[in-house]
C-alpha positions as CSV (number, residue, x, y, z in Angstrom):
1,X,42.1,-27.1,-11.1
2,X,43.0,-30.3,-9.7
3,X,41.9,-33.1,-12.2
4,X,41.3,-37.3,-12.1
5,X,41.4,-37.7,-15.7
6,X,39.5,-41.3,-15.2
7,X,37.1,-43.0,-13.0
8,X,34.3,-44.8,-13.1
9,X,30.6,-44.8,-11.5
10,X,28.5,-48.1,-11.6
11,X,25.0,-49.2,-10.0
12,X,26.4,-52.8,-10.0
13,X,24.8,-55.2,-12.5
14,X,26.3,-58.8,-13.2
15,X,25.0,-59.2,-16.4
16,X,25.9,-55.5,-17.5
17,X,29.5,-55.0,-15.8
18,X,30.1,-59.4,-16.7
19,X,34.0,-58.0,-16.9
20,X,34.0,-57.9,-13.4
21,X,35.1,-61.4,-12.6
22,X,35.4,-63.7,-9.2
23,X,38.2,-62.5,-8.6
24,X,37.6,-58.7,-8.8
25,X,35.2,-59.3,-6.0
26,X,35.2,-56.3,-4.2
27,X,33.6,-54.7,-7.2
28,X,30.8,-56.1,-7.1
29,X,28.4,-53.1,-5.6
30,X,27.9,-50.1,-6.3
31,X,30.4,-47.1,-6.9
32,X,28.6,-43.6,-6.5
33,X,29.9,-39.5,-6.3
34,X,28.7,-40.0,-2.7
35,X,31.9,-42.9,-2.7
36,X,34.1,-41.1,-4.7
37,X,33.9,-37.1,-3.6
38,X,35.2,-37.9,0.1
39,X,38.1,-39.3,-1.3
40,X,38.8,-36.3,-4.1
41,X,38.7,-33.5,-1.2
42,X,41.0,-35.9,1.1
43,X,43.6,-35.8,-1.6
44,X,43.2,-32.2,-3.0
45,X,41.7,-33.2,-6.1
46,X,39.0,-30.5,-7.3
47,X,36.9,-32.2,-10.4
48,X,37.3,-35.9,-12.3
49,X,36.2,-37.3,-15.7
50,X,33.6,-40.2,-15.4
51,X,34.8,-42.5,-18.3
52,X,32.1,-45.8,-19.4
53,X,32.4,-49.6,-18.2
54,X,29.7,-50.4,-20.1
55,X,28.9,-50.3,-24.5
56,X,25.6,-48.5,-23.7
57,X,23.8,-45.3,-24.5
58,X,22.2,-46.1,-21.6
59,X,25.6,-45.9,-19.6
60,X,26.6,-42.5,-21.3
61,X,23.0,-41.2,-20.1
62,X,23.7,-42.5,-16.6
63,X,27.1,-40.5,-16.6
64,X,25.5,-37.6,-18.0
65,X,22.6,-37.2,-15.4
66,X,25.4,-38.2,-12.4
67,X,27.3,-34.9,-14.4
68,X,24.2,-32.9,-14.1
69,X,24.0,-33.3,-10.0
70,X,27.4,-33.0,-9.1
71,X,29.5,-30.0,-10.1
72,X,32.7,-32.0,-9.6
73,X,31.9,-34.2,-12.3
74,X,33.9,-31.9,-14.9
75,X,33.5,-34.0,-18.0
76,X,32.1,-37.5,-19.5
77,X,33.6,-39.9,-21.7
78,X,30.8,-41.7,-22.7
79,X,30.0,-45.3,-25.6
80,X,27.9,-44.5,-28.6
81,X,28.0,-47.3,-31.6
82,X,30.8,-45.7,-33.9
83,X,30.0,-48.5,-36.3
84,X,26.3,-47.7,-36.7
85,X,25.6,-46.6,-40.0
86,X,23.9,-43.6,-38.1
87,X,26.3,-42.7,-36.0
88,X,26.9,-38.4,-37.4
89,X,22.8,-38.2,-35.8
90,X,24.2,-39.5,-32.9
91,X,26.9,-37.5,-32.5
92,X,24.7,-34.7,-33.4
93,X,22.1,-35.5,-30.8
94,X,24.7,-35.9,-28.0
95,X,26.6,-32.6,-28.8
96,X,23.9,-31.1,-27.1
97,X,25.1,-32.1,-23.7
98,X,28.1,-30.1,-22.7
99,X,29.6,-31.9,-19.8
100,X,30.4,-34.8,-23.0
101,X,33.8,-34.6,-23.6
102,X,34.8,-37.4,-25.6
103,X,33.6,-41.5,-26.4
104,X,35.4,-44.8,-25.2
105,X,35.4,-48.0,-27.2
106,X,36.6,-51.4,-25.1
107,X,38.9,-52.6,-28.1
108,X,40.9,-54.8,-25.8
109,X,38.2,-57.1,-24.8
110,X,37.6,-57.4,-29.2
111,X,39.0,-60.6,-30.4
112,X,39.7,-59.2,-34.1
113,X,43.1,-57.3,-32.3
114,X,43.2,-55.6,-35.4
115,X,39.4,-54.2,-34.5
116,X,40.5,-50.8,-34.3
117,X,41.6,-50.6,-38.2
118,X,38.0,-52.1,-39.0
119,X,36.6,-49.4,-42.3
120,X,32.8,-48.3,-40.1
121,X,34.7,-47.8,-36.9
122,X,37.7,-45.5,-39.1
123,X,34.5,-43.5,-40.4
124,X,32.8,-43.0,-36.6
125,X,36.0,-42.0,-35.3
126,X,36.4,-39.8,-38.0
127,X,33.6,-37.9,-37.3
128,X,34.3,-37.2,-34.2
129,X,36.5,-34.2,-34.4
130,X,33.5,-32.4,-36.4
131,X,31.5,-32.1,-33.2
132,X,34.8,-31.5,-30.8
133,X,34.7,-35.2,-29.0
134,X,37.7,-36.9,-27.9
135,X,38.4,-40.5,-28.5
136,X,40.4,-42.5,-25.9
137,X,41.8,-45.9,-26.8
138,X,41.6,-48.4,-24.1
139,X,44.0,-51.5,-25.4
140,X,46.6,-54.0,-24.1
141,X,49.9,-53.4,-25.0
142,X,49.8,-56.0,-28.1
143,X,47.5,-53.6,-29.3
144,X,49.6,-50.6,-29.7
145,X,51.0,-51.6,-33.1
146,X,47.4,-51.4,-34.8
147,X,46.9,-48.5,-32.7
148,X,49.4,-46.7,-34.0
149,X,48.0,-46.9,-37.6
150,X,45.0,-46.4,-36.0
151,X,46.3,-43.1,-35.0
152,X,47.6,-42.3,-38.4
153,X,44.4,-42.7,-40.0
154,X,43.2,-39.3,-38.3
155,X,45.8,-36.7,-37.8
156,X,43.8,-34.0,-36.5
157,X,41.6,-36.1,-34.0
158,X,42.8,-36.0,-30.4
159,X,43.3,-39.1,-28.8
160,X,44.8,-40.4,-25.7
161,X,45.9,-43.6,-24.5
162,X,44.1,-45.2,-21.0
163,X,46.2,-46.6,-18.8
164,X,49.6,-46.2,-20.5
165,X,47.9,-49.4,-23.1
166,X,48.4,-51.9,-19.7
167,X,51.9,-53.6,-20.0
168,X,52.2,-56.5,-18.4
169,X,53.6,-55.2,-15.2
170,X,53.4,-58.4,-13.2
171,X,55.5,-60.3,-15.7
172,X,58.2,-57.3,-16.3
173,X,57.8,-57.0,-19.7
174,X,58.9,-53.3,-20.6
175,X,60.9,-54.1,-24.5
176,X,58.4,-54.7,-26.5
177,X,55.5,-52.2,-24.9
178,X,58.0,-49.7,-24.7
179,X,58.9,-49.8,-28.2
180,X,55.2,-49.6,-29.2
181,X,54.2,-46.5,-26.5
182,X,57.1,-45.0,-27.9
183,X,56.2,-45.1,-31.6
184,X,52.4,-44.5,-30.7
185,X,53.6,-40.9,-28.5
186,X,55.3,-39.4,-31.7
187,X,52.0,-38.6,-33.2
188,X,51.4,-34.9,-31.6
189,X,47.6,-35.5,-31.3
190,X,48.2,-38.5,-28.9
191,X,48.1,-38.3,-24.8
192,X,48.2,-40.7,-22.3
193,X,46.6,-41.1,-19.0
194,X,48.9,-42.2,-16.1
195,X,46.6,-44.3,-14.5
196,X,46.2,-48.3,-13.7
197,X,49.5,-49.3,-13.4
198,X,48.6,-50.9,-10.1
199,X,46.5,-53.3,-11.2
200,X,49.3,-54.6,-14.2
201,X,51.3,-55.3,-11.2
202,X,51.0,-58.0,-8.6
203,X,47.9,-56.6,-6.6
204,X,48.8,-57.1,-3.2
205,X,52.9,-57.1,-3.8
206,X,53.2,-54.3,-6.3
207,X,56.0,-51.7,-5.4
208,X,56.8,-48.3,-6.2
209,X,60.1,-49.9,-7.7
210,X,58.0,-52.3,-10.2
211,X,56.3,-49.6,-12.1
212,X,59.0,-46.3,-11.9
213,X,60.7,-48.2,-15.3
214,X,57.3,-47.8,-17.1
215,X,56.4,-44.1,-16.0
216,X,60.3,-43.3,-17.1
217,X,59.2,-44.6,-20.2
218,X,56.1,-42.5,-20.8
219,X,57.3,-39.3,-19.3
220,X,60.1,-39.4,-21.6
221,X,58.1,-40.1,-24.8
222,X,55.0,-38.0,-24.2
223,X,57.0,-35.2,-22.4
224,X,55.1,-32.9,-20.0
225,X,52.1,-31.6,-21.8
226,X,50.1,-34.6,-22.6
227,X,50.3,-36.6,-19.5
228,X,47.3,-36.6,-17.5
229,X,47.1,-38.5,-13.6
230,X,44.4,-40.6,-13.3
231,X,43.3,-43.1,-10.8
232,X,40.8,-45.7,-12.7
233,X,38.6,-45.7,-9.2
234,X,37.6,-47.6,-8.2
235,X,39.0,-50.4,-10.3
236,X,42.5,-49.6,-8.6
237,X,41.3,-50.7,-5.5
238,X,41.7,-53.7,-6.1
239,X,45.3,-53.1,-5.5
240,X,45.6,-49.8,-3.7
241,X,43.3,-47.3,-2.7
242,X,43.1,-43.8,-3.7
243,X,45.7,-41.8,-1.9
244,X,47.9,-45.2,-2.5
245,X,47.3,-44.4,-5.8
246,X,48.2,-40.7,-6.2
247,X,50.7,-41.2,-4.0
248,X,52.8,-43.1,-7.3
249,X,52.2,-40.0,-9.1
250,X,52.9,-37.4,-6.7
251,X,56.0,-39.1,-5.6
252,X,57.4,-39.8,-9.1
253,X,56.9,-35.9,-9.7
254,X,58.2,-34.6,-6.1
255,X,61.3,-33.0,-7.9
256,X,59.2,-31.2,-11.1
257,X,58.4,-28.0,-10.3
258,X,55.4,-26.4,-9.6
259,X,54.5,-25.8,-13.3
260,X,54.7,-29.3,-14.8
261,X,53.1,-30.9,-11.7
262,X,50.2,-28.7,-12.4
263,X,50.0,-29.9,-15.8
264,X,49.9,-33.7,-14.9
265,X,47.4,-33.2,-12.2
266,X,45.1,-30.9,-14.3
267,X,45.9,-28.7,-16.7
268,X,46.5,-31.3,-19.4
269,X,43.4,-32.8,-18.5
270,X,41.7,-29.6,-19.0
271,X,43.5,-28.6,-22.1
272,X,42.8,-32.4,-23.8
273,X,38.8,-32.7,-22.5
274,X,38.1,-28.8,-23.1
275,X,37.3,-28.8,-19.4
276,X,35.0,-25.8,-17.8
277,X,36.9,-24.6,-14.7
């Protein structure tokens, strides 16, 4: 099975989706299955994970009920409050629901930077593992110090990294994110999706060539079996659209063989999420 490990649906609010600035522009509607699913069977993929944009239970819901209604939708990666003192019932009451793969936190746009290592969120995240959710860590690259205590504070949780934790393409900075992805990917129960390079690059003079240095980096560190493809529609078209997209991926891995290319575009996902064929 042919997997997008992340993507996002919205009904476009302004007030609910506020990170989608002036300049993002083109995001400003709405981004449906009825959007997406052409452009999955135009590029061979089978099935995608709908991961939040919003801190909602009201967005995980929304995923939930798009899950429901479209088969393709394999899994969810939804918000619930992993500070709330309450947070096991909720857990609890969303274990029910068995397209729910995991939960999302936006720590990047927290100003603490050391948000991740508050003591309530260590406790939600630690529950997580009792009810079989995922946890993926959406950060800048300054971030992935923190993160990687973060990471050491539950061993046997599974976690993986969005976006390869966003370096800042655009400016060629590789040292110092490199050295953090690299420390963060020795910890077996970490992944990382390769996804949103584009837009860390220039968005409209990003080349292949900008972002190859980064993906040597993460291939190398995380090896085979926990990279996952994904292409953060439709946030990446801001930069590229979606065969533009996979095409970074399916180029980079044009000389892998048939085995490990089916792990990147799939079976990693699978394996990570728990994903029904």
């Amino acid at each position: 099975m042919r997997v997008d490990s992340h993507q996002h649906f919205w009904h476009y609010d302004p007030v609910r989706y506020a990170w989608i600035t002036d300049e993002m522009a083109g995001l400003k509607r709405d981004f449906l299955p009825t959007d997406l699913l052409p452009e999955l069977r135009a590029n061979g993929v089978d099935a995608c994970v709908a991961v939040q944009a919003d801190q909602s239970e009201d967005e995980t819901r929304f995923l939930l009920g798009l899950a429901d209604k479209h088969r393709e939708i394999a899994g969810v990666v939804g918000w619930v409050n992993l500070l709330d003192e309450k947070v096991e019932e909720r857990l609890a009451h969303f274990s029910q629901f068995r397209k729910l793969r995991g939960f999302r936190h936006i720590a990047q746009a927290e100003t603490d930077d050391r948000f991740l290592m508050r003591k309530d969120f260590l406790r939600g995240v630690g529950l997580l593992g009792r009810f079989g959710f995922t946890y993926d860590i959406l950060i800048y690259a300054r971030h992935l110090p923190v993160a990687n205590e973060f990471v050491q504070q539950s061993p046997e949780q599974k976690f993986v990294v969005d976006h390869i934790a966003k370096p800042q393409i655009t400016a060629r900075e590789l040292d110092g994110w490199s050295r953090g992805i690299r420390a963060i990917a020795k910890h077996p129960n970490v992944w990382c999706k390769v996804s949103g390079l584009v837009t860390e690059a220039d968005w409209t003079r990003w080349a292949a060539g900008d972002l190859r240095p980064y993906l040597d980096v993460v291939f190398e560190a995380f090896g085979l079996d926990r990279l996952m493809f994904g292409s953060d529609w439709p946030v990446c078209l801001l930069a590229g659209n979606y065969r533009t997209v996979k095409a970074i991926v399916d180029d980079y891995t044009q000389s892998f063989s048939v085995i490990d290319k089916d792990k990147i575009f799939g079976g990693n996902a699978v394996r990570f999420y728990g994903l029904a064929a």
